[in-house]
N, C-alpha and C positions, 0 to 999 in steps of 0.2 A: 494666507499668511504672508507671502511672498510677492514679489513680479519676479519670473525668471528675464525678463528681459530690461530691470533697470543697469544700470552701466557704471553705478558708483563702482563694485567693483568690477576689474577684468582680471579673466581666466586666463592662462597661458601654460606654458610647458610642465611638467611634473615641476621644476625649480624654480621655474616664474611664478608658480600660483604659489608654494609655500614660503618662498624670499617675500610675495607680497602680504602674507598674512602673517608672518612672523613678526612681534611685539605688537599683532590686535587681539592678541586671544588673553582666558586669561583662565579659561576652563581645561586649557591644555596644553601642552610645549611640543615648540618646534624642535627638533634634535637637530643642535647647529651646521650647516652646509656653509656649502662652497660647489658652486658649481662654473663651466667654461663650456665653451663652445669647440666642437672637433679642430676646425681652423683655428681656434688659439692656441688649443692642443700641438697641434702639425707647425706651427707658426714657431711659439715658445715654450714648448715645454719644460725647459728650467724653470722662468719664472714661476709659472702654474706651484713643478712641485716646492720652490721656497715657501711660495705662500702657504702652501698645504701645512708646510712645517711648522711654519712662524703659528698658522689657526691652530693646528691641531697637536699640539703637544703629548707623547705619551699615548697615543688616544685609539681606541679599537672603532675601525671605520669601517661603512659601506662605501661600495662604487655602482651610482645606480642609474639605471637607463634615465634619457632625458629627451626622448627625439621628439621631433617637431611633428610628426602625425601621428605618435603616442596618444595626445590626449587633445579633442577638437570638443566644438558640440554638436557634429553630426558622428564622431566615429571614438571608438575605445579601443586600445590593443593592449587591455591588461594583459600583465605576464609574457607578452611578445617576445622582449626583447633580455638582455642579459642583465641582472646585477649579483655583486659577489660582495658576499657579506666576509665578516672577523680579518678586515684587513690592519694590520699593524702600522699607525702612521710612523712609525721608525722607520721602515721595510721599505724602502723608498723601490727597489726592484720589482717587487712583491705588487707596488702601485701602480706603477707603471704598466705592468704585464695585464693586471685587472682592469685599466680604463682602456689598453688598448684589445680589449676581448668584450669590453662594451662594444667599445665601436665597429668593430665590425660583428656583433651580434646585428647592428641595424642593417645589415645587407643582407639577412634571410627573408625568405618570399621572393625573392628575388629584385629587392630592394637596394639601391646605391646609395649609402648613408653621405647625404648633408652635408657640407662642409660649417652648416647653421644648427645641426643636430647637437644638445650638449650634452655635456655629461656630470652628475650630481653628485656631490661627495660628504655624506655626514658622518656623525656620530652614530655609533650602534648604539640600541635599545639595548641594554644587554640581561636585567634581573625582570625578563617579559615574563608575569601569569597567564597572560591572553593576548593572542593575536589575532589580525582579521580582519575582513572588509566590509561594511554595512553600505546600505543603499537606502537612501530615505526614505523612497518610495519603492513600490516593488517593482522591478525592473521590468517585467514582461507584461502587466496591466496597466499601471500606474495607481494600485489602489495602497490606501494612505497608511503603509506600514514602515516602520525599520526593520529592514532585511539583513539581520546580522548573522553572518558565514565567520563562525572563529574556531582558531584552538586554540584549548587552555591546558594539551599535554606535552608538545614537542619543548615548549621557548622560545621556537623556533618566529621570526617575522616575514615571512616569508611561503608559508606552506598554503595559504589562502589565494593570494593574489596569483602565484607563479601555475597552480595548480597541482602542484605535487605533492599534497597532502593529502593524507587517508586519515587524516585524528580529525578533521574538520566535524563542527556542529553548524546548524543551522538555528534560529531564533526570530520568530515573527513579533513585533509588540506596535500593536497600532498606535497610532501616532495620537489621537485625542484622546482615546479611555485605557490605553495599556499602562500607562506611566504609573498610575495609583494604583496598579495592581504588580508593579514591577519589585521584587525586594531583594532581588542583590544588587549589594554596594558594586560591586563594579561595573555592572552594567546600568546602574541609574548616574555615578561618576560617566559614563560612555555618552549619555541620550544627553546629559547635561554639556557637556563639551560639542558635541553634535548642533546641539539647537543655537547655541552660540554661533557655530560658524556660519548654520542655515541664514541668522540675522545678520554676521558682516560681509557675507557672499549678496544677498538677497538673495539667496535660492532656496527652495525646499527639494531640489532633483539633486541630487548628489548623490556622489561613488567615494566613498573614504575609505582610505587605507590606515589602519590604527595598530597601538601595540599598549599595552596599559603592565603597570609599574609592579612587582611581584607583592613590596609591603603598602605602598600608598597608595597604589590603586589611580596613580597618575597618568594619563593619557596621553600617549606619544602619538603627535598626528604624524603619518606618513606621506600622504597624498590626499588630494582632493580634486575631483575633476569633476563632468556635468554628467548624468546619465544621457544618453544619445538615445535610446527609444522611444521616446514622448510620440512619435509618430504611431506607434501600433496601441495607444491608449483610449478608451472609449471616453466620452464626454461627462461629466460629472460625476466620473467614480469615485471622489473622497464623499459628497454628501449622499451619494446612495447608498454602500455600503456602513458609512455613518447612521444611516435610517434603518436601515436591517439588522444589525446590532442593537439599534437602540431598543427595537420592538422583541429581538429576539433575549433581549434581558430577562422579561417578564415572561414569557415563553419557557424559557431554561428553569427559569426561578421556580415554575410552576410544577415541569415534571421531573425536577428535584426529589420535593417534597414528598411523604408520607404516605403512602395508600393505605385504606381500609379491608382490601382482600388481598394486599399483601406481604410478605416479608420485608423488616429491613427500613432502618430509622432514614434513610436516604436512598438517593440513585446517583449512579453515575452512566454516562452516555456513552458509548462507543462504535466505532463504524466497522472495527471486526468480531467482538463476540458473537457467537451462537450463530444467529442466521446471517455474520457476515456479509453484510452490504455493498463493501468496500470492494471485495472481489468479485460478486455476484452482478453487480448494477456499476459499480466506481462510485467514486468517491463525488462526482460531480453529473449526475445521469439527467435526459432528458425527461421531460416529467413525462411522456407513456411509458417508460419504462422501469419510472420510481412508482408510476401508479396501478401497474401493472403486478408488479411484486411485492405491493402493498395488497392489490386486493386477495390476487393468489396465495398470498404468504402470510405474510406477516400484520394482516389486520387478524384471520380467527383461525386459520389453517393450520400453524404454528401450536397454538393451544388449543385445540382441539384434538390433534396428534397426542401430546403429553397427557393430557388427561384421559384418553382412551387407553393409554400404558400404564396409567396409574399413577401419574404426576401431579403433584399440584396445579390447580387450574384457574391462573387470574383471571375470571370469567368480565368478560368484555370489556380487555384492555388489549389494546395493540403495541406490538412489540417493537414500532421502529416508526419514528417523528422525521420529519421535515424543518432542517433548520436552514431556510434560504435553501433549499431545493439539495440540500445533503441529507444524506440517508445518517442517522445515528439512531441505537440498539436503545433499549432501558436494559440495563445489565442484570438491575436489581429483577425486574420482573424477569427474566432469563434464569439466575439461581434459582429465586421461588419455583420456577416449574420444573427443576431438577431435582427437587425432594421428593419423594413416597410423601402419600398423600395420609396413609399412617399416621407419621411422625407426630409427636408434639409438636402443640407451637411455641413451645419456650424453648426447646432447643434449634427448631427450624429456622427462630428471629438470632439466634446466636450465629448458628451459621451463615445467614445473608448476610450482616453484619461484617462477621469478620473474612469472607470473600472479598465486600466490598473494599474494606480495611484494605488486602493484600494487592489486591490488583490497583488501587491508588500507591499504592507504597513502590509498586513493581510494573510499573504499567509496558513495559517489552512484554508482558505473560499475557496482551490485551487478543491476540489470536489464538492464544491457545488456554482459555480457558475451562475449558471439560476436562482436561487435561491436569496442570499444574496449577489451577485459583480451587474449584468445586471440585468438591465428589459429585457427580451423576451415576454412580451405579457402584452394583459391589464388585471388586477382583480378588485376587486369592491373595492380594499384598495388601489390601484394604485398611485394615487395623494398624498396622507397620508405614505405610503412607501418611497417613489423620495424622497420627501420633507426630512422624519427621516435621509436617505443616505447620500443626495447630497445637503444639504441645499439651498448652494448658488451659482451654477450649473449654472442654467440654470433661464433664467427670466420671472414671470408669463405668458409672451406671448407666449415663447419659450416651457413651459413646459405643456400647454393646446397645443399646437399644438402635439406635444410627444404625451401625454393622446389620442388625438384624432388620430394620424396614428394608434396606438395601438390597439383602441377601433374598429377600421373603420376592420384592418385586423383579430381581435377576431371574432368579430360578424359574417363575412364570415365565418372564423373555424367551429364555434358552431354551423349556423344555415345552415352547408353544401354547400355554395358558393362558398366556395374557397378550391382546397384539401380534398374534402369530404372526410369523413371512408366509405363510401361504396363504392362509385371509386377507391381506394388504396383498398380495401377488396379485390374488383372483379380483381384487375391487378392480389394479390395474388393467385385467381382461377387461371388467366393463366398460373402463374407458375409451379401450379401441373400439369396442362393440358402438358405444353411443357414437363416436365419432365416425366411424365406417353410416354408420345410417342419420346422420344429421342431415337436415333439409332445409334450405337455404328460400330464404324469399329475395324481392326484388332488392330491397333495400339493405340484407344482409345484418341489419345490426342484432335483429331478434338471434338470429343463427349465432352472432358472436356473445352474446348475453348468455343464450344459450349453453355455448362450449365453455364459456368461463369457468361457470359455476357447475357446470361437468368436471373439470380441470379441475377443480378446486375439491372436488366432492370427490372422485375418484381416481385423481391425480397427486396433488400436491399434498392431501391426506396422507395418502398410506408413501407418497413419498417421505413425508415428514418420520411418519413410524418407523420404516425402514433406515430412513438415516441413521435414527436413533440406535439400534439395532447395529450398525457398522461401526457408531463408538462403542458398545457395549464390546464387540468382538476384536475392538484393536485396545480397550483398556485390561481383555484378558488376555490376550497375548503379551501388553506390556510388563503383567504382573507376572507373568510367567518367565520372560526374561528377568524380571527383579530377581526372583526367588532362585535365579541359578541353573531352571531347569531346560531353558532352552537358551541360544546366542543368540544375540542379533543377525547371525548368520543362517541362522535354523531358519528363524521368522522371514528372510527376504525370501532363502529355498523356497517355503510355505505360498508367500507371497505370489512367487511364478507361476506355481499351478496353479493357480487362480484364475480361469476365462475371464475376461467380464465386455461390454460390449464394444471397445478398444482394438481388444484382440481380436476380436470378429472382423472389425471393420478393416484390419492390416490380410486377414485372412481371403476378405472377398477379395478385396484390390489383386493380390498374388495370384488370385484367380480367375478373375476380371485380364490380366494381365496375358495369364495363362491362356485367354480362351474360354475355359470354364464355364464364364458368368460374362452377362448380357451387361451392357456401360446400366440399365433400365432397373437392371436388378438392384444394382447399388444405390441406386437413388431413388428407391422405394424406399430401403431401408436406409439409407442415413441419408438423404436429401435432405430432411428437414432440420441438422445440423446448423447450427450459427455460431460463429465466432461473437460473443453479445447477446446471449441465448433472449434478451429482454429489448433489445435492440431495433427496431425495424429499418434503422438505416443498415443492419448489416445483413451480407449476402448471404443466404443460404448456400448449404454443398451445391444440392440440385442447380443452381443458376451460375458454380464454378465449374467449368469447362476444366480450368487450369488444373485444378484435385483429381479428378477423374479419368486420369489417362494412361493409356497402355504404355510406360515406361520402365528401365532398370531401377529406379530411384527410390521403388517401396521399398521398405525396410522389411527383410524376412524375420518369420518368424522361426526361432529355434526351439521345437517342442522336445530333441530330445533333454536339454536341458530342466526342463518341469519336470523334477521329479521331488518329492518329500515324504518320509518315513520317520515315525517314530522311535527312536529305540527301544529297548523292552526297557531300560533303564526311566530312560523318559518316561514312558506309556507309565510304570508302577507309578511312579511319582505321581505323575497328574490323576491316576486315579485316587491317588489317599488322597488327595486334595478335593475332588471332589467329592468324596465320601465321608471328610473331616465335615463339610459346609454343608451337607443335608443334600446334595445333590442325586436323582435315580437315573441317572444316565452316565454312560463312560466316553472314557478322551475320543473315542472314534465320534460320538454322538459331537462330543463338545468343538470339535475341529469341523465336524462337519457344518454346524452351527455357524462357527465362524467363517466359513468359507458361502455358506449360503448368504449370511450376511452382508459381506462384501458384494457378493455379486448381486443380490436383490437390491442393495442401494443404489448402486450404478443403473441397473438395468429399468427401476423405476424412473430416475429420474431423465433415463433416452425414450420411457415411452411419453410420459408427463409433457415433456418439452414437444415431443409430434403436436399434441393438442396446443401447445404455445406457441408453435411457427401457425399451424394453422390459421390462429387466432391473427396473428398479425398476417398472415395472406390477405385474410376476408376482411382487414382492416385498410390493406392495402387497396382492394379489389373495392371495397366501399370509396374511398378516399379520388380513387381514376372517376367513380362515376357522379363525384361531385366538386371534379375539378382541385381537389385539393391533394397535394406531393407527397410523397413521403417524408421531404424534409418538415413539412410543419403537421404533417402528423403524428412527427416525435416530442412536436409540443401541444399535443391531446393529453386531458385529464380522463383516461380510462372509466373510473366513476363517473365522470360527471358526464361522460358520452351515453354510457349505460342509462343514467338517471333520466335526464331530459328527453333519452328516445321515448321514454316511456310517459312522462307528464308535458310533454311541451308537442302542440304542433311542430310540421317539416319546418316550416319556415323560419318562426321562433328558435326550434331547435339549431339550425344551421347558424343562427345572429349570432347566441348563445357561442356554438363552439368557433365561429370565426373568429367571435370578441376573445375569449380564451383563447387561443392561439396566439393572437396576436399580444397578449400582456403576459405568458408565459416565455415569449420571444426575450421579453421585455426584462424579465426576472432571469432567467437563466444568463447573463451579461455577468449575475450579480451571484447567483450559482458556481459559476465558473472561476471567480474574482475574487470571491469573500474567502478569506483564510480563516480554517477551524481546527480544535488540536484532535487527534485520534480520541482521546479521551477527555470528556468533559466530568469534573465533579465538583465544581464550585460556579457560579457566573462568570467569577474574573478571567477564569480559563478562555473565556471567547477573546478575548484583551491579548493575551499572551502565548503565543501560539509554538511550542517546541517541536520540533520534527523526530518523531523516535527514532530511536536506534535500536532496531529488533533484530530478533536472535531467530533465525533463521532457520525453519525446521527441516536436516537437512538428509536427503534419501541415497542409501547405497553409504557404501566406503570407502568408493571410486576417490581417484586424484587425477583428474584434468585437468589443464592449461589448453584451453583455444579461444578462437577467435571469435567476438560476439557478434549477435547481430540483433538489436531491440523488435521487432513486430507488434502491430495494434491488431483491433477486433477489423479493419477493414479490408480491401483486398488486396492480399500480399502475394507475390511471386513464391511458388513454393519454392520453388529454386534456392533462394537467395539463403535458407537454414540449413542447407547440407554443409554437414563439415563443421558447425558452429554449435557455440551455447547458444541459447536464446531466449531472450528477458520479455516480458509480460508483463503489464501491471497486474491485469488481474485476470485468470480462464478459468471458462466455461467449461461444459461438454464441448459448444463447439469448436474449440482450440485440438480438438482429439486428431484430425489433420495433422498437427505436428509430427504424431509417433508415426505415422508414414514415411517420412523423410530420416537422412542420415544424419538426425542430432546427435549432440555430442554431447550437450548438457540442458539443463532448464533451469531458470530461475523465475522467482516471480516478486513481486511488491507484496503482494497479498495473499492470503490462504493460509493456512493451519496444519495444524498436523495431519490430520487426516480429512483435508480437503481432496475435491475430486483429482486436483494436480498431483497432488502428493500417493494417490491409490496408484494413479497410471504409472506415474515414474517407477514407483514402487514393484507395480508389474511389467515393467519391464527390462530392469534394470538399471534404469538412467538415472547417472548421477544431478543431482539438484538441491538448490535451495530455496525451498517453498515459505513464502513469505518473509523476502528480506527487511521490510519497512522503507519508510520513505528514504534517511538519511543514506542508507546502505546502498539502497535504489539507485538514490540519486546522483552518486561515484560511480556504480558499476554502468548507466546508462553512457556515460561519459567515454567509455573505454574501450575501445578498440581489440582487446585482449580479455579475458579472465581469468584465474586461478582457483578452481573448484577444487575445496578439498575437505572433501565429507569424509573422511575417516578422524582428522580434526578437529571435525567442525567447522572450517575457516572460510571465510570467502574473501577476496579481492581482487584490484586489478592489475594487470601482467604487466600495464604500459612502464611502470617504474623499475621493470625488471629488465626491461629491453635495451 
């Protein structure tokens, strides 16, 4: 569209570039200035403020930085430097005092302001509905979006650029196909002023600072300067991501639409429902380890699980698409296999329906769907929940029929009828068993085909059931909290006594520590630990020295604390309850249930994973003896490794997966690059991209303030989380290292209510907020401090506090 390097116009100081574009615009207004240089200042400052007077009659003004390495086209120092807004040009004192708190704002860093430095002085914005800074292109790629960062709650002009805003949203709209999907007036008033300037700058890189008018919806340009990172941008990213949208129109378009075997006039797409992808793989994963958790999960493993419980079964449909190498859900096929297989299906298609309906309408509910979108199973508040949700849904005959498939396949779960936890336990035995005697030829791949499809048959199976089985026992607990009969206090009690293999592993270490236990022993049993359970770049425990050492720093565990008892009061109640719902078992049976629950989902999914580290050893151990890394092993298509070992000669085969490798290189640029929204239900969604702002599911009642520290899946100093929160985007089991050290808190991007982060916190009493979302995230990574306060609900950051 552009030459960023024609010359018609020149850039210069925040006051030189908008003195030069004042009377060319015609899609926006300059808020009238005046601005002077320090040495006029220090020279004549009478003159200065006459003139102020004579300009500015009456008039509510800012006093705003202006320095000369403020704004270059190699360097940015937004929010550097000082300005102060609501100054009264009457107040001649009042002015004075604020240009001279400019100025020497520019001597921080340990800078000696300029006597060429100036200082800029307009008119206030003052009836602002939105303020905030866009970037034409996206600042850290360069691919072809407007990157608009606003608020539209303070008024405030200022809360964006300076940083001191916590009301900030973010807004992605591609620059060629977002526009016709864009439909509020003020933000197409915004792109419309925008592209203007793009044309009498000749630039398309731009950083502007804006504030738009409360009734007309007129746009007040603040600043305009050049984005400075063009250097860390890859080569033709507007037309390749342009190309991957285009194809992925028709793609979207498709798994939109209608199924034949299943519920639900539409779909919508998401990266945390159900099997959660987002926190499992991220949100942008190398393709072995999208195809990896494809083949284990989420191609038949997933609905094979549900239908052995009695669930609806989209029979050969896979629950989770590749858009440009993102992992997103079919939500719609995710309800359907939450129904009893019972059910009508005139009421079953009402129900898809109106889930899909609510999680559009409320998309923050997007990780915690089992929860608060679907019913998945029945509670003892069941009838009293539908009813709050779905008022007028379904019809008293319709919605006891519901209650009753619910209640009919519950009571099977609990009283082991249907999907036992010890049948799924003992599949889990065979798995160590096949994998204890697996036999390895030269070539290794047979052996890894092998263990997949072991994993998958006697792993990721009855993992799958047993999950299921861990919402069923935190949705009777929650209903038991509704109903009055226990606290939320009761249920964390509850919670503690709960082992699960966390515990153990804080257990050995203390005893490792102790003497006890051999460093050998630990790394039998949790060696096979990864932070990136799907990951091959990342390290296993076994190959961390740093994890496994005889130091004061493990975190003890206090067993006299686990204690929970029923009261006799309690104990009656839960029994009429369960004897109201047809149940032959009492609250001891049903606690016990739930406590077996909890720990058979945990404990399968640390045996399951053995057989997953494995897998990626022998793929590693395959990869040393053909010369190829494990860096570009992480761009192997797991199937198509599988497939070709088996139809293609060595040789062929090896073309095969070196030619993949190298075009999966190719694609992940674009992986990595292309912006997608958490929830997709219409095409134009790919166009427009909002950053949620989720509500945070948050563990304990605890209130802390400390000091953060972010960690990724690679290898981190344990060190460096003592004493600290500490943010995640998204963990594993292998993240379980953490509760060894002297945290203070957790938070994460991603996870659900009863994801694995949220059980561990939960047992151990650590305060946390499990799945903040991206907007929430993306403040709290920022920050140097944080304010956890789960008995609120609240999170944010301390730095404003300081």
């Amino acid at each position: 569209m552009t030459d960023p390097g024609n010359k018609k116009f020149t850039f210069g100081t925040k006051a030189e570039t908008l003195s030069r574009l004042d009377g060319k615009l015609k899609k926006c207004t300059i808020p009238k200035l005046f601005h002077f240089t320090v040495k006029e200042w220090h020279d004549d400052r009478k003159k200065i403020l006459e003139t102020l007077k004579l300009s500015f009659k009456d008039s509510i003004l800012i006093v705003r930085s202006s320095a000369a390495n403020e704004d270059s086209s190699h360097t940015a120092m937004a929010g550097e430097y000082l300005s102060i807004p609501n100054i009264s040009s009457s107040n001649l004192k009042e002015v004075i005092a604020s240009v001279d708190e400019v100025i020497e704002s520019y001597s921080k860093l340990g800078n000696i302001a300029s006597m060429y430095d100036q200082i800029l002085i307009q008119e206030m914005a003052l009836d602002v509905s939105m303020s905030g800074v866009l970037f034409t292109k996206d600042m850290n790629s360069g691919a072809p979006y407007y990157v608009i960062n606003y608020d539209d709650e303070t008024g405030r002009t200022d809360t964006i650029s300076s940083g001191t805003g916590y009301s900030n949203r973010t807004l992605y709209i591609h620059r060629e196909y977002g526009l016709t999907s864009l439909k509020s007036e003020r933000f197409l008033s915004l792109i419309e002023a925008v592209k203007e300037i793009e044309s009498v700058v000749s630039s398309d890189m731009l950083d502007i600072e804006f504030a738009i008018d409360n009734l007309s919806f007129e746009v007040n340009l603040l600043q305009v300067r050049r984005i400075t990172t063009q250097k860390n941008w890859i080569d033709n990213i507007d037309s390749r991501i342009n190309q991957s949208l285009e194809s992925m129109k028709d793609q979207v378009g498709d798994l939109l639409k209608p199924l034949d075997n299943a519920y639900g006039e539409r779909a919508i797409l998401g990266r945390m429902p159900d099997w959660n992808p987002a926190e499992i793989i991220g949100t942008a994963p190398r393709l072995l380890a999208y195809s990896l958790y494809e083949y284990l999960i989420t191609n038949s493993a997933w609905r094979i699980a549900r239908d052995q419980m009695g669930y609806c079964h989209p029979e050969g449909r896979p629950l989770m698409s590749s858009l440009s190498g993102q992992p997103f859900i079919d939500v719609r096929l995710s309800f359907f296999s939450y129904l009893p297989k019972s059910l009508p299906s005139t009421i079953g298609n009402k129900l898809v329906n109106a889930w899909l309906d609510k999680l559009e309408s409320e998309p923050h509910l997007h990780d915690k769907v089992e929860f608060d979108v679907a019913s998945t199973t029945f509670n003892f508040n069941f009838f009293n929940q539908f009813k709050d949700r779905y008022p007028k849904l379904l019809t008293e005959d319709e919605l006891q029929i519901l209650g009753n498939c619910f209640l009919e396949l519950t009571r099977g779960h609990i009283q082991g009828d249907t999907a036992s936890i010890d049948e799924n336990l003992k599949m889990l035995e065979t798995l160590e068993t096949k994998r204890s005697q697996l036999k390895l030829n030269d070539d290794h791949l047979n052996a890894i085909e092998s263990m997949a499809n072991d994993c998958m048959q006697f792993g990721t199976i009855p993992f799958s059931v047993l999950a299921r089985h861990g919402f069923i026992a935190k949705s009777l607990l929650d209903s038991i909290i509704a109903l009055g009969i226990l606290t939320t206090e009761d249920v964390e009690r509850f919670q503690k006594t709960i082992p699960t293999v966390a515990t153990e592993f804080i257990k050995d270490l203390n005893k490792f520590s102790q003497g006890q236990l051999e460093k050998k022993d630990i790394i039998n049993n949790y060696g096979h630990l990864r932070p990136g359970t799907y990951d091959i770049l990342s390290i296993p425990y076994k190959k961390r020295d740093d994890l496994i050492i005889k130091e004061k720093h493990v975190q003890k565990i206090d067993e006299n604390n686990a204690e929970f008892e029923l009261s006799r009061k309690q104990e009656a109640e839960i029994k009429v309850l369960l004897q109201e719902h047809g149940f032959s078992i009492g609250p001891e049976f049903l606690f016990d249930y739930i406590r077996r629950s909890i720990q058979a989902r945990e404990y399968s999914k640390f045996v399951f994973t053995k057989s997953l580290n494995y897998i990626l050893e022998l793929l590693e151990e395959w990869g040393n003896n053909h010369n190829i890394s494990k860096e570009e092993l992480s761009f192997i298509n797991f199937s198509e490794l599988i497939e070709k070992n088996k139809t293609s000669d060595h040789i062929e085969c090896m073309e095969i997966i070196h030619a993949s490798i190298k075009q999966a290189k190719k694609n992940y640029e674009i992986t990595e690059r292309i912006l997608l929204p958490s929830l997709i239900t219409e095409v134009s969604d790919l166009f427009v991209v909002p950053l949620l702002i989720g509500e945070p599911n948050f563990i304990t009642n605890k209130i802390i303030t400390e000091h953060a520290v972010r960690i990724s899946g690679k290898d981190v100093d344990p060190e460096i989380i003592d004493g600290k929160i500490v943010l995640i985007e998204n963990a594993d089991p292998g993240f379980d290292w953490i509760f060894t050290r002297d945290v203070k808190g957790l938070v994460t991007k991603y996870g659900g209510a009863n994801s694995h982060m949220a059980i561990r916190c939960a047992e151990f009493g650590l305060p946390a907020a499990i799945g903040c979302g991206e907007q929430i995230f993306l403040k709290l990574e920022k920050s140097n401090k944080i304010n956890l306060n789960c008995s609120e609900r609240t999170i944010s950051s301390a730095s404003i506090l300081e």
